[in-house]
N, C-alpha and C positions, 0 to 999 in steps of 0.2 A: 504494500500500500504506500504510496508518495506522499507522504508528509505536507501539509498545507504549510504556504507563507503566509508568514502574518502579516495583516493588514497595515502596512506601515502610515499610506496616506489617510487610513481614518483613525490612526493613533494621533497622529499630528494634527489633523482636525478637528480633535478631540480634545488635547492639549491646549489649542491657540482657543477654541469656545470655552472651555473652563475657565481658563484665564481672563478673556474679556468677561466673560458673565460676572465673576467675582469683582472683576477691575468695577464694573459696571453698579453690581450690587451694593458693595460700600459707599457708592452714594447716597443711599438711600432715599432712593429716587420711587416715585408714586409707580410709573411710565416703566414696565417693563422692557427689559431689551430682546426682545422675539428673534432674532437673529440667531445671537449666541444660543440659544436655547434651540431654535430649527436645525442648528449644524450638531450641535451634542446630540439631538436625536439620530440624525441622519449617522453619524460618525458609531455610535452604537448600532445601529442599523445594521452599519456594514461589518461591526467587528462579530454581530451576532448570528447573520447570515452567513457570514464566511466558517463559524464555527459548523454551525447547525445543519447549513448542504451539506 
């Protein structure tokens, strides 16, 4: 069986959206940033699919 590679661009995608989300959150801002939060999903998305096919 061929060993899967890991998903390196939704690790990094993952990374750079946690970051802004948090950069983002400590403002303490009413105004959601829906961005960083649609790419952490998408970015799990991919790390979950890749596992789970």
């Amino acid at each position: 069986m061929a060993r899967k590679k890991f998903p390196m661009l939704a690790l990094i995608l993952l990374i750079f959206a946690v970051v802004w989300f948090a950069s983002e959150f400590y403002n303490l801002n009413i105004n959601l940033p829906w961005i960083p939060l649609i790419l952490i999903v998408i970015a799990l998305g991919m790390i979950i699919n890749r596992y789970t096919a």
